[in-house]
MARMAR-864064 format. One record per residue (C-alpha): residue number from 1; residue in one letter; z, x, y negated. Coordinates in Angstrom, 3 decimals. Layout:
<atoms>
<atom k="NUM" r="a" pz="Z" px="X" py="Y"/>
...
</atoms>
This chain:
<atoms>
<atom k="1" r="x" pz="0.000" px="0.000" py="0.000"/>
<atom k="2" r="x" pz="-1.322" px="1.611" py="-3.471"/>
<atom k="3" r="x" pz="0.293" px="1.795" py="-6.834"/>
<atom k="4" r="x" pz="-0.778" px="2.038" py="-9.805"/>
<atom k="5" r="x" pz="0.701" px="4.146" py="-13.039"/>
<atom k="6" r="x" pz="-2.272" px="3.396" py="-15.461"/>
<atom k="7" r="x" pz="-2.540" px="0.690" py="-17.141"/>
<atom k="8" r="x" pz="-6.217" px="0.614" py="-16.743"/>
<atom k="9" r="x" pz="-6.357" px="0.833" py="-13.341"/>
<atom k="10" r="x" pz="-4.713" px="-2.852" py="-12.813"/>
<atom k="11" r="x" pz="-7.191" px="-5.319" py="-12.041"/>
<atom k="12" r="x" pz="-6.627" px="-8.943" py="-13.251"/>
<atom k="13" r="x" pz="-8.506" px="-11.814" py="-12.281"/>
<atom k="14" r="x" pz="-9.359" px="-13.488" py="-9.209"/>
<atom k="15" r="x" pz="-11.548" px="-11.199" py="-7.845"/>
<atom k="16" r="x" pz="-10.458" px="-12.044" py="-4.153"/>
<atom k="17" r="x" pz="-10.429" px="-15.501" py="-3.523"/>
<atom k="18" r="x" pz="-12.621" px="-16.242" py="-1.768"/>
<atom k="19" r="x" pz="-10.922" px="-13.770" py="0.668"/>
<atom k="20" r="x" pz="-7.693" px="-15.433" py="-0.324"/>
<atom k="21" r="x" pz="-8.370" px="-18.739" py="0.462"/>
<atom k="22" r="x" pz="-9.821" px="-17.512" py="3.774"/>
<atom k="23" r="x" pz="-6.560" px="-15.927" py="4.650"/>
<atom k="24" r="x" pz="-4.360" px="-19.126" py="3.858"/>
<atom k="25" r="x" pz="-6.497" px="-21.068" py="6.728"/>
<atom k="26" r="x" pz="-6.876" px="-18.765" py="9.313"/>
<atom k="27" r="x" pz="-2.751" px="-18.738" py="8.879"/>
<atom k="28" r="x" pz="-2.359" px="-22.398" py="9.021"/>
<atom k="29" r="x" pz="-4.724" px="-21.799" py="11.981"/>
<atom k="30" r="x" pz="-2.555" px="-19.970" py="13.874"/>
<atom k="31" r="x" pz="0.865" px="-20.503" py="13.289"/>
<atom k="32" r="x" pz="0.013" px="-24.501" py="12.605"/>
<atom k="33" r="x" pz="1.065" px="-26.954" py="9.984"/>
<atom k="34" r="x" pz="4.663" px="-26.747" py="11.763"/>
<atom k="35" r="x" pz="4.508" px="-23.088" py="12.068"/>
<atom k="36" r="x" pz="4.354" px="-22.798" py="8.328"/>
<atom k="37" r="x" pz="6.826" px="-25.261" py="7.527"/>
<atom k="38" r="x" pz="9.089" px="-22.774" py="9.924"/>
<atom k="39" r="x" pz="9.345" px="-20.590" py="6.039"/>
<atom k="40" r="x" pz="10.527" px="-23.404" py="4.248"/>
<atom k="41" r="x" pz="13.102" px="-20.840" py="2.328"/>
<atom k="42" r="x" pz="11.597" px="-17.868" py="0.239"/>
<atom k="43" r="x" pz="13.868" px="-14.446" py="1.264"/>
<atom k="44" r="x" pz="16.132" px="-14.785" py="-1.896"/>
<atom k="45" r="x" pz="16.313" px="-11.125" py="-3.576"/>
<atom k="46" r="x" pz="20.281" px="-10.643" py="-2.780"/>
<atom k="47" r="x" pz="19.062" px="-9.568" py="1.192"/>
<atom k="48" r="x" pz="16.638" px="-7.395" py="0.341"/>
<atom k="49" r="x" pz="18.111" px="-5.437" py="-3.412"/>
<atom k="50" r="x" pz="19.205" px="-2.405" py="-3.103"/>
<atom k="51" r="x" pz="22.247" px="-1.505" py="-5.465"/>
<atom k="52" r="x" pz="22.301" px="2.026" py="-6.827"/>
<atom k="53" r="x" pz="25.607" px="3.109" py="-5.490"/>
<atom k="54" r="x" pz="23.958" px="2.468" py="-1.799"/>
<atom k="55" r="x" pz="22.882" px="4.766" py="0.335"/>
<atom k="56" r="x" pz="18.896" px="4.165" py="0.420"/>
<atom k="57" r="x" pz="18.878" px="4.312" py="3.680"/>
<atom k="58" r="x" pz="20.966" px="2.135" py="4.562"/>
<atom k="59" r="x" pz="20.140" px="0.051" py="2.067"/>
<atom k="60" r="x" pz="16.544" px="0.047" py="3.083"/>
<atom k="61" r="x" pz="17.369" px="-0.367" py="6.868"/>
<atom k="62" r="x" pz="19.291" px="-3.485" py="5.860"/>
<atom k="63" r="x" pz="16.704" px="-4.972" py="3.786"/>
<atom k="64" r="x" pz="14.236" px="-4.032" py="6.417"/>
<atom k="65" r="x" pz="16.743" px="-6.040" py="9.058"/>
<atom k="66" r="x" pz="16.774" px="-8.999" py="6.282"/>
<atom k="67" r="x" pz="12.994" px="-9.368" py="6.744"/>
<atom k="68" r="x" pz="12.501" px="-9.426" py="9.991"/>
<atom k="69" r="x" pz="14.696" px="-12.404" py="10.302"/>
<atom k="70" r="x" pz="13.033" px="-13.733" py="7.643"/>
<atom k="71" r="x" pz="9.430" px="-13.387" py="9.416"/>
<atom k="72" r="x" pz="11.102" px="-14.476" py="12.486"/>
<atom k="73" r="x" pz="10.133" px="-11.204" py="14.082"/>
<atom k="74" r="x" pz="11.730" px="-10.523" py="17.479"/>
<atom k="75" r="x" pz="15.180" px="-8.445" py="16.673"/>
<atom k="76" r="x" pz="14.923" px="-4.460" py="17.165"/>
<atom k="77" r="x" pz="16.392" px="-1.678" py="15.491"/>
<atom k="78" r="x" pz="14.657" px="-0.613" py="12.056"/>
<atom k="79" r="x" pz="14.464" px="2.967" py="11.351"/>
<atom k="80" r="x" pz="13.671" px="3.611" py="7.437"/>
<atom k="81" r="x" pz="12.369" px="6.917" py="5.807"/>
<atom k="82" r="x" pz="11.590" px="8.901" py="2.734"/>
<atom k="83" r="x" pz="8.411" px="11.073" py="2.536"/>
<atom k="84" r="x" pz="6.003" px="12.500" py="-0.021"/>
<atom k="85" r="x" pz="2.764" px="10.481" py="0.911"/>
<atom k="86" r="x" pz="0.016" px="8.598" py="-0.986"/>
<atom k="87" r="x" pz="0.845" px="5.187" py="-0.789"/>
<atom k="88" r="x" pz="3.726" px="2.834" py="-1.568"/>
<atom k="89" r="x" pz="4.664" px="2.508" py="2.476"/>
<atom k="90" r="x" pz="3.531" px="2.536" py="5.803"/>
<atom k="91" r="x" pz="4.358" px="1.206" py="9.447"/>
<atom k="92" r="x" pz="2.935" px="1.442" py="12.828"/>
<atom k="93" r="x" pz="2.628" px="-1.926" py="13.799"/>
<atom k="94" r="x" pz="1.928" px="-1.443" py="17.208"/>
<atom k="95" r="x" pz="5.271" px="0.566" py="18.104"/>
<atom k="96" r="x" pz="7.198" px="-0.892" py="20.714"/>
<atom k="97" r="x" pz="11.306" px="-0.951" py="20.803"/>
<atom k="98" r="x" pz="11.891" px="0.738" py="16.823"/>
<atom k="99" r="x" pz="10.459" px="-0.792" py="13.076"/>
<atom k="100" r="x" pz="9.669" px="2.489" py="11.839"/>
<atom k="101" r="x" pz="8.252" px="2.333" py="8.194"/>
<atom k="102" r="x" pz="7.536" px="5.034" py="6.354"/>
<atom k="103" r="x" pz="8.293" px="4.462" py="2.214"/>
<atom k="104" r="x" pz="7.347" px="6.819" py="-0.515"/>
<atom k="105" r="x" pz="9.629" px="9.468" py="-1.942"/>
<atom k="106" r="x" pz="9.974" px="7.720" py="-5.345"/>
<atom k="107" r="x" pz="11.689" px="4.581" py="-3.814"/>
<atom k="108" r="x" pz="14.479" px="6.834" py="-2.987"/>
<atom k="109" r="x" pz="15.881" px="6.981" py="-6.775"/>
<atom k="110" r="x" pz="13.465" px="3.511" py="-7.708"/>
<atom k="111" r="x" pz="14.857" px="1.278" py="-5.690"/>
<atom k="112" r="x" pz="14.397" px="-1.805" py="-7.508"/>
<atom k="113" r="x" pz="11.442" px="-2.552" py="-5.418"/>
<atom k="114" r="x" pz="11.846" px="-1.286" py="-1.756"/>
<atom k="115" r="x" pz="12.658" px="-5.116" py="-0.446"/>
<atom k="116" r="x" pz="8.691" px="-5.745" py="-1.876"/>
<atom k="117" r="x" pz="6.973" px="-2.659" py="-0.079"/>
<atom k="118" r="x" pz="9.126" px="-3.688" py="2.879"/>
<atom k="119" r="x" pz="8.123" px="-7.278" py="3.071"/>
<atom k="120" r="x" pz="4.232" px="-6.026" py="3.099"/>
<atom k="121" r="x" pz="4.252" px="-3.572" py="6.228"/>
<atom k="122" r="x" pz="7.107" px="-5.393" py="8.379"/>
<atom k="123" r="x" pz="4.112" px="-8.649" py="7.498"/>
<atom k="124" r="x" pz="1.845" px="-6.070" py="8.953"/>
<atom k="125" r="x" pz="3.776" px="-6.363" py="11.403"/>
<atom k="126" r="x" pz="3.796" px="-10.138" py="12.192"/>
<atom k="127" r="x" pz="-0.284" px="-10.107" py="12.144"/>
<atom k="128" r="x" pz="-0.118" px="-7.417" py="14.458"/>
<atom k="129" r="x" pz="1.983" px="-9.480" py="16.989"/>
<atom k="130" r="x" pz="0.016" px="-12.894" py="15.976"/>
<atom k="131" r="x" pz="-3.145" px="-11.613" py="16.769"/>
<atom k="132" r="x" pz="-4.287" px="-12.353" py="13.388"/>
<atom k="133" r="x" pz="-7.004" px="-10.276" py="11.637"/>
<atom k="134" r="x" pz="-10.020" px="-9.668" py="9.821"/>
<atom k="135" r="x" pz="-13.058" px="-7.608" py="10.307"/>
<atom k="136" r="x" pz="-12.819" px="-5.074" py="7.173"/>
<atom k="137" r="x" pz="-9.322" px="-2.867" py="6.029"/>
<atom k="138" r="x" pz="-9.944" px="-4.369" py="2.674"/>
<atom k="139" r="x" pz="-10.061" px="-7.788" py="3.940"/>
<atom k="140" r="x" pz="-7.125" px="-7.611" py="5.953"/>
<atom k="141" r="x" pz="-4.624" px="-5.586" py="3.488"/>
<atom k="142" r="x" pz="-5.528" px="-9.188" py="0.846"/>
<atom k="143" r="x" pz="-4.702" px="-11.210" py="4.337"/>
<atom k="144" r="x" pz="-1.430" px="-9.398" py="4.247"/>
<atom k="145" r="x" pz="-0.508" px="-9.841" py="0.591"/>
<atom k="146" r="x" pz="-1.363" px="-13.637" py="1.401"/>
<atom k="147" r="x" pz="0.446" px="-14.048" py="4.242"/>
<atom k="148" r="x" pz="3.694" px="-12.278" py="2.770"/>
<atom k="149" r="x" pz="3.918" px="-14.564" py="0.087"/>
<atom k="150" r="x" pz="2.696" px="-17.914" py="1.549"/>
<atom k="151" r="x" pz="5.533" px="-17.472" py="3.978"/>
<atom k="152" r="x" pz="8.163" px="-16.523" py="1.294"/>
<atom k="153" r="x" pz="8.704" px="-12.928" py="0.958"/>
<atom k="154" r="x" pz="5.810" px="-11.919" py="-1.318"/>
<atom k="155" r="x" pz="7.070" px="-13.471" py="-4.300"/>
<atom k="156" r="x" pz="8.749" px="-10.050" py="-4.610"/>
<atom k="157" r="x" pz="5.781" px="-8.040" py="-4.691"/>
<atom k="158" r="x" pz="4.668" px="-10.035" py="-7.380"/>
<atom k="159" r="x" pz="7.762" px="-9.485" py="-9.398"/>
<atom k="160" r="x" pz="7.309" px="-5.797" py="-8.478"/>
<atom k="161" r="x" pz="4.594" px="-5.747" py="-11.250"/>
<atom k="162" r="x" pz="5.630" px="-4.028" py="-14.688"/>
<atom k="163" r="x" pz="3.403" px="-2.573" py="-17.573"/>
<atom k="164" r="x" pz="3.865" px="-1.322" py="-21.063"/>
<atom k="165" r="x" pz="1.801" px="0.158" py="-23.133"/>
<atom k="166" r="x" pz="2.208" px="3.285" py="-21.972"/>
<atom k="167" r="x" pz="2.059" px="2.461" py="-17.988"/>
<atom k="168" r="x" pz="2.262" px="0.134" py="-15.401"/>
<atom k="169" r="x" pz="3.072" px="-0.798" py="-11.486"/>
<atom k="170" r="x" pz="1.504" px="-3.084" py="-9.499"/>
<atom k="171" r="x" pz="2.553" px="-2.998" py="-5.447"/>
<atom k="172" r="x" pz="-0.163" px="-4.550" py="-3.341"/>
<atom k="173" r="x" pz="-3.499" px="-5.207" py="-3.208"/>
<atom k="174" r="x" pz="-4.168" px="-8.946" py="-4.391"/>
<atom k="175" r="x" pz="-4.067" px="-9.046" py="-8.292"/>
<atom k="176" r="x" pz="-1.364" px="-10.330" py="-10.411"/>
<atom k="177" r="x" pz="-2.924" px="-13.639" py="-10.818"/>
<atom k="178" r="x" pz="-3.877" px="-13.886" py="-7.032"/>
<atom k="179" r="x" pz="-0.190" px="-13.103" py="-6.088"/>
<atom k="180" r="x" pz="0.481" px="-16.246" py="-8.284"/>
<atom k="181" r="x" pz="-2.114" px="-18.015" py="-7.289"/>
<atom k="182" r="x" pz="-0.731" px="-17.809" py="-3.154"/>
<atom k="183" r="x" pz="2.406" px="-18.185" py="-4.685"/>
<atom k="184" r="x" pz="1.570" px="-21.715" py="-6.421"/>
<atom k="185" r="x" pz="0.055" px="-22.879" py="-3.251"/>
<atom k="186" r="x" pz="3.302" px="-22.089" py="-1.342"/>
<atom k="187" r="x" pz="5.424" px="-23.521" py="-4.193"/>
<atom k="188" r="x" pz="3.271" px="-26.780" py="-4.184"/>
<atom k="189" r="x" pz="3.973" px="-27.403" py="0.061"/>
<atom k="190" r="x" pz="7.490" px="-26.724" py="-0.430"/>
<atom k="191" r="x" pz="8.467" px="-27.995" py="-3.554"/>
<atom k="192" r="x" pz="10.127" px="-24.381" py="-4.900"/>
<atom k="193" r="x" pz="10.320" px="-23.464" py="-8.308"/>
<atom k="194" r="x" pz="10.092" px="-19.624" py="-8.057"/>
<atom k="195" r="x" pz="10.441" px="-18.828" py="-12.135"/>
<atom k="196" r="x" pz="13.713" px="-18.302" py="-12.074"/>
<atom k="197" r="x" pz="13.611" px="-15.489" py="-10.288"/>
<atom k="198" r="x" pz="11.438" px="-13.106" py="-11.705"/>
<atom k="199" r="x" pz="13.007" px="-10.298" py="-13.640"/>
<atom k="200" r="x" pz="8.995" px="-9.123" py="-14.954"/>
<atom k="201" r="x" pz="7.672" px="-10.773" py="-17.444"/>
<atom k="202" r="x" pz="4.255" px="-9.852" py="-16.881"/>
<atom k="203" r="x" pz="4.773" px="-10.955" py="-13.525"/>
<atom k="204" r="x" pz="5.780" px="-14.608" py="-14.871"/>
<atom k="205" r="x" pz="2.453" px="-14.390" py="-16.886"/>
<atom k="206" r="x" pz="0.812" px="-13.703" py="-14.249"/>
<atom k="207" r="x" pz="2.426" px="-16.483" py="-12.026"/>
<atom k="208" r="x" pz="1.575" px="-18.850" py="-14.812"/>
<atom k="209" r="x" pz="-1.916" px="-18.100" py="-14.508"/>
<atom k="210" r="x" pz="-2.316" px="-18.491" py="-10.447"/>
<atom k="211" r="x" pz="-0.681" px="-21.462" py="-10.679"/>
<atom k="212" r="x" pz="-3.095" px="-22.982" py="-13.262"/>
<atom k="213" r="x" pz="-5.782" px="-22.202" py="-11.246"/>
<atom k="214" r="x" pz="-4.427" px="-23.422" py="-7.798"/>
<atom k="215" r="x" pz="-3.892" px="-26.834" py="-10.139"/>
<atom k="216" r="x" pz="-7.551" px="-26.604" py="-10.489"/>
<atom k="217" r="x" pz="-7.756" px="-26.692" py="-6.742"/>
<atom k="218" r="x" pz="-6.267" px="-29.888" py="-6.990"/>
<atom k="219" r="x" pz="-8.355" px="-31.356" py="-9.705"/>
<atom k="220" r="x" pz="-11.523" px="-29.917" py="-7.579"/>
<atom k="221" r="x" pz="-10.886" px="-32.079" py="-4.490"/>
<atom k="222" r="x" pz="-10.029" px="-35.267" py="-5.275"/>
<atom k="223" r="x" pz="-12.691" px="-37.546" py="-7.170"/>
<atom k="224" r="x" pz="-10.377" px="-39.855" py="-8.135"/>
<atom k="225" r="x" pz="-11.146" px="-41.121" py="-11.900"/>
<atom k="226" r="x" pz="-14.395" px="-39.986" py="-11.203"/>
<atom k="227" r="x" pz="-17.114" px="-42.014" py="-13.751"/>
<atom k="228" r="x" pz="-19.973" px="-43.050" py="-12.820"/>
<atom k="229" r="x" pz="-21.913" px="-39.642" py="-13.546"/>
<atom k="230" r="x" pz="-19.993" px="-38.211" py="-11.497"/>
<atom k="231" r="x" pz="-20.195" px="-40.646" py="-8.988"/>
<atom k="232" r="x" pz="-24.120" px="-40.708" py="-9.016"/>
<atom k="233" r="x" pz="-24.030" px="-36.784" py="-8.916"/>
<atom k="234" r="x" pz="-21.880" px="-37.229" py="-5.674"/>
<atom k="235" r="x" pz="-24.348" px="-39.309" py="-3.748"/>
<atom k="236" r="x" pz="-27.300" px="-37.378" py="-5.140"/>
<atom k="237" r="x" pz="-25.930" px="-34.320" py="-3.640"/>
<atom k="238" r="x" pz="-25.056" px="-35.625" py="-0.123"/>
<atom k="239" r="x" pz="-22.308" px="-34.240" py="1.469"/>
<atom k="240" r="x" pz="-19.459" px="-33.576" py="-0.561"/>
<atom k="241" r="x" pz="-17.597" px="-29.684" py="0.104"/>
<atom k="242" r="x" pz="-14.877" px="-28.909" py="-1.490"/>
<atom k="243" r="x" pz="-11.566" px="-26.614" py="-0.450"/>
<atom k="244" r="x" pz="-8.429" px="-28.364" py="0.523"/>
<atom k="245" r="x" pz="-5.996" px="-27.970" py="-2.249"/>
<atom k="246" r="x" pz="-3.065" px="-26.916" py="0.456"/>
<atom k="247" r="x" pz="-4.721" px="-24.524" py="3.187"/>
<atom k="248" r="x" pz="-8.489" px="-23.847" py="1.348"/>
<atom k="249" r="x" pz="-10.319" px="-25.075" py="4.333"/>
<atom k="250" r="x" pz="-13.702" px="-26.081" py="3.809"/>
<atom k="251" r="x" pz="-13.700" px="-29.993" py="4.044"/>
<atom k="252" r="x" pz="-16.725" px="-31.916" py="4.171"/>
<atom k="253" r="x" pz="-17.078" px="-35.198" py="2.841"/>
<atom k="254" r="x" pz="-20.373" px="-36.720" py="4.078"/>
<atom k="255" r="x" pz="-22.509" px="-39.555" py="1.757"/>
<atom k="256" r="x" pz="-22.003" px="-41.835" py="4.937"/>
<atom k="257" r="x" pz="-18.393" px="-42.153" py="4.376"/>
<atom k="258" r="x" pz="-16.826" px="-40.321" py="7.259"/>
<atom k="259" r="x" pz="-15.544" px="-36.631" py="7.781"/>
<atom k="260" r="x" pz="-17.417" px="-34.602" py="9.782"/>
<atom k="261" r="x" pz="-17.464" px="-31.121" py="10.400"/>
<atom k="262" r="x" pz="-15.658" px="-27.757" py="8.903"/>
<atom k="263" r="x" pz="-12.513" px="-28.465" py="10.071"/>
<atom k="264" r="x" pz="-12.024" px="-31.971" py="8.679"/>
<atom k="265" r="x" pz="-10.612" px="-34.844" py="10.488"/>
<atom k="266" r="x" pz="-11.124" px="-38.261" py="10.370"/>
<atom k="267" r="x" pz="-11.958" px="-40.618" py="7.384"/>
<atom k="268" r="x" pz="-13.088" px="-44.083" py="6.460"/>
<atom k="269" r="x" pz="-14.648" px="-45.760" py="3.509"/>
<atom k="270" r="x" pz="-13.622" px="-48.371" py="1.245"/>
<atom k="271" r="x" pz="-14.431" px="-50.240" py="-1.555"/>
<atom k="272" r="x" pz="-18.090" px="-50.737" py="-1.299"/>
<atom k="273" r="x" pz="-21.295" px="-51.947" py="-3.798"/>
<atom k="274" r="x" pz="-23.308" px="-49.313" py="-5.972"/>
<atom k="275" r="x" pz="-20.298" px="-48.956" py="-8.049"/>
<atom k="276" r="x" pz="-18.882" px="-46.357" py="-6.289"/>
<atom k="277" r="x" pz="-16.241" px="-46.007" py="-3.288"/>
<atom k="278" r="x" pz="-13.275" px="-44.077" py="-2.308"/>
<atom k="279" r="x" pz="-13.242" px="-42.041" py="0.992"/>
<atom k="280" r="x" pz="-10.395" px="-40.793" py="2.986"/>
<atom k="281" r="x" pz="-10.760" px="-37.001" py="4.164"/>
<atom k="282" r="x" pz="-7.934" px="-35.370" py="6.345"/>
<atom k="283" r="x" pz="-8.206" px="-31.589" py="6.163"/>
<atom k="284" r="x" pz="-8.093" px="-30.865" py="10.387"/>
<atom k="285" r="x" pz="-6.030" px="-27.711" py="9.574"/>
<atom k="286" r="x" pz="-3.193" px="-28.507" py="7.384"/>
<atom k="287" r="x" pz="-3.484" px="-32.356" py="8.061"/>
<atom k="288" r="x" pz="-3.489" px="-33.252" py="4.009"/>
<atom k="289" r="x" pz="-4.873" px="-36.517" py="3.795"/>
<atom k="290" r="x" pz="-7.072" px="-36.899" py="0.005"/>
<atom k="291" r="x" pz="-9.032" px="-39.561" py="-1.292"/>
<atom k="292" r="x" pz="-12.265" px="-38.534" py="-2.817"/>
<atom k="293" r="x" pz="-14.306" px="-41.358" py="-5.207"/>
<atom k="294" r="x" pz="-17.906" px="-41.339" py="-4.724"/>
</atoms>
């Protein structure tokens, strides 16, 4: 996991959604609806801080012991260390009987932010042992961002972002914005509130700004409201795709009136007449039930 001391060198944006949005349904996918719903509590940052008078490593072993109850990772002893090495962190998710993660050197006197580089390899972890991956490095570092926060523990790598005007740190690979983005879509299944507990305030910004966009998501799906421009624009076009506001499958709203395909599951038409008429679409993945007007 990178990190970045120029300012510059921060990217902003959503440059990664798509790949985003991919990685929140191929984890619905796996673990299921219920599965996810397993992380209804976010790791709150008292198990994972470690204090300044603490020995950092036993501070980071405990905080390392802290998430893997929190990913519901089978129990094993966690053996943390210090060395002088590119990145943030590092673990061998294969290894069998020890979590061994390597952090860098720094985090031994910055320790503000060891539970956040912590909570992104012992995830690598969890894909490892789910099976879950993609085809590319790239891809699947963003599928690890997104799966640390969706299921509650990424919040702090978010928070773990800080700039002036003189320097910044970002832990991670999603963007600021991205973090919030996976962050609002988490927030919005379980009805958390996570502003309270950021301590960045570019990291709030940035939370502000994921979450307006994941309210687009919202706004994208349903038709509701929809006028009649809109309407005729609908049936023009056919089949109506749009992402489900919850897990970002695909769903597929056909002119005919019934789901089909992509993942969706079953839907029906009513109202009726030239006028315009809402369909039902059940997103097959995460089960959301919308109405779409068209």
């Amino acid at each position: 996991m990178p990190h970045s001391e120029a300012v510059s060198r921060v990217e902003h944006g959503f440059p990664h959604l798509d790949t985003v949005r991919s990685s929140i349904t191929a984890l619905y996918r796996r673990l299921s609806p219920d599965g996810v719903r397993r992380y209804e509590s976010s790791v709150p940052a008292s198990e994972v801080a470690v204090g300044t008078a603490e020995d950092p490593h036993t501070g980071a072993a405990r905080a390392a012991r802290a998430l893997v109850q929190h990913l519901r990772l089978p129990d094993a002893p966690t053996l943390v260390t210090f060395h002088s090495m590119e990145h943030a962190a590092s673990v061998d998710p294969a290894a069998g009987t020890v979590y061994a993660v390597e952090l860098n050197e720094r985090f031994r006197t910055h320790r503000t932010d060891i539970g956040a580089a912590l909570a992104h390899e012992m995830t690598h972890v969890l894909l490892h042992r789910l099976g879950l991956s993609f085809p590319t490095t790239a891809e699947n570092e963003i599928l690890t961002d997104v799966v640390t926060t969706y299921l509650g523990a990424g919040w702090l790598l978010l928070d773990a972002f800080r700039q002036d005007g003189m320097s910044s740190q970002k832990l991670g690979y999603l963007t600021p914005e991205e973090f919030g983005y996976v962050l609002a879509k988490r927030a919005g299944v379980f009805g958390e509130d996570p502003s309270p507990w950021f301590t960045s305030a570019v990291a709030y910004d940035a939370w502000v700004r994921g979450r307006a966009e994941a309210a687009r998501d919202w706004r994208r799906a349903p038709l509701a409201g929809a006028g009649w421009a809109a309407r005729r624009r609908a049936r023009a076009a056919g089949d109506r795709v749009f992402p489900c506001p919850v897990c970002a499958q695909r769903l597929r709203v056909p002119d005919g009136g019934a789901d089909a395909g992509h993942g969706t599951g079953h839907g029906s038409g009513h109202g009726g007449g030239h006028g315009g008429r809402d369909v039902r679409a059940r997103c097959g993945v995460c089960r959301t039930v919308l109405e779409c007007a068209l």
